[in-house]
One Martini backbone bead per residue (centre of mass of N, CA, C, O) as a GRO file, in nm:
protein
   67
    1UNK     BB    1   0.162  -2.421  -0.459
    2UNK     BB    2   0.394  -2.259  -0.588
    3UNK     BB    3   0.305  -2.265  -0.874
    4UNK     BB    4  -0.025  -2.172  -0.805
    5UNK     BB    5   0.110  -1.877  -0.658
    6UNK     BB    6   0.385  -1.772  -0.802
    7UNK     BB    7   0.636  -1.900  -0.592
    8UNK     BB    8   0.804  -2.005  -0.354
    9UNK     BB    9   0.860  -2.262  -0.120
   10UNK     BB   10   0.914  -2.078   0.115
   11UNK     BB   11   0.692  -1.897   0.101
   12UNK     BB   12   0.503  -2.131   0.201
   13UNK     BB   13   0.632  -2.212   0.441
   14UNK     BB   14   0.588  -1.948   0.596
   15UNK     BB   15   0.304  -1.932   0.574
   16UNK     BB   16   0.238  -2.191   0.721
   17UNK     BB   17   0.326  -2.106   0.962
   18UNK     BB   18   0.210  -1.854   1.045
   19UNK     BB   19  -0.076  -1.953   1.068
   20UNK     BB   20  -0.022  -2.214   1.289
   21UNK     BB   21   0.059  -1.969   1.515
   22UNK     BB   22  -0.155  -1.740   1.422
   23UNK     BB   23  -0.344  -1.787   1.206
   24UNK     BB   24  -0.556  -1.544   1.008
   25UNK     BB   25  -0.372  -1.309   1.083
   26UNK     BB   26  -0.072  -1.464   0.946
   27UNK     BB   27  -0.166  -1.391   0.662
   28UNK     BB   28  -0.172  -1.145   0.689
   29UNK     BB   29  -0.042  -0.820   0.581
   30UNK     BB   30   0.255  -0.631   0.639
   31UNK     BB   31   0.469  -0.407   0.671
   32UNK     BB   32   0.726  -0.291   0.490
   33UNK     BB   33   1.014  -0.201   0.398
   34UNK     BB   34   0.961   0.038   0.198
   35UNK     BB   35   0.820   0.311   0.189
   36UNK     BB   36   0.645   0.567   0.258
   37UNK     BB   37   0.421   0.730   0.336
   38UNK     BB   38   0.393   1.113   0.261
   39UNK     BB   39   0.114   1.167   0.296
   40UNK     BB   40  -0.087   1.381   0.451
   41UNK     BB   41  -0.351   1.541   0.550
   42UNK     BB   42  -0.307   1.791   0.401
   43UNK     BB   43  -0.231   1.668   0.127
   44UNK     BB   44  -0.588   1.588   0.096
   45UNK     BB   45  -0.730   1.828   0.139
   46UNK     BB   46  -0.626   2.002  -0.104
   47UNK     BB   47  -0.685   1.832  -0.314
   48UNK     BB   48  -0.979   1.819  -0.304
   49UNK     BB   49  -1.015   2.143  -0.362
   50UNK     BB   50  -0.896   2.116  -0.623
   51UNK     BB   51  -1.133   1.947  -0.750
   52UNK     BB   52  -1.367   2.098  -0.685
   53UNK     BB   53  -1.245   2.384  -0.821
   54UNK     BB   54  -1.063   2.186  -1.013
   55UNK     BB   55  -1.161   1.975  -1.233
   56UNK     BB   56  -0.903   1.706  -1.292
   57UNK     BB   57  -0.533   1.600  -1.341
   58UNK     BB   58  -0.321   1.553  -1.081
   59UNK     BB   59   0.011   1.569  -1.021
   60UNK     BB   60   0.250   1.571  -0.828
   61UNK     BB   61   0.373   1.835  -0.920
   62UNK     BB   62   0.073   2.009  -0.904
   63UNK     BB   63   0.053   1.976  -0.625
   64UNK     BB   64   0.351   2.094  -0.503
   65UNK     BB   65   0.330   2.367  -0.671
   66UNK     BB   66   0.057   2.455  -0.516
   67UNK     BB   67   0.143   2.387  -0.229
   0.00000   0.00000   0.00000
């Protein structure tokens, strides 16, 4: 199994137990270790906003700049 879904064998065990203890919400995916989603809900209405007005590709720099 571990070779056909390209991870390690423990990675396996563990997904296994999980199943076991949890049923199929312990596959469910849950939030890691990594950043933080860091995005509000005001700079996605801005977004959508200069869209609508400049329709376009906005970088990362373009929308904090204008925000």
């Amino acid at each position: 199994m571990a070779a056909h879904f390209n991870c390690s064998e423990p990675t396996i065990r563990e997904v296994i137990h999980r199943w076991l203890k949890m049923g199929l919400v312990g596959l469910w995916s849950t939030r890691g270790r990594g950043v933080k989603q860091t995005w509000k809900e005001s700079d996605i209405v801005h977004l959508e906003e200069c869209l609508i007005n400049e329709p376009r590709r906005y970088s990362r720099f373009h929308v904090c700049v204008v925000h």
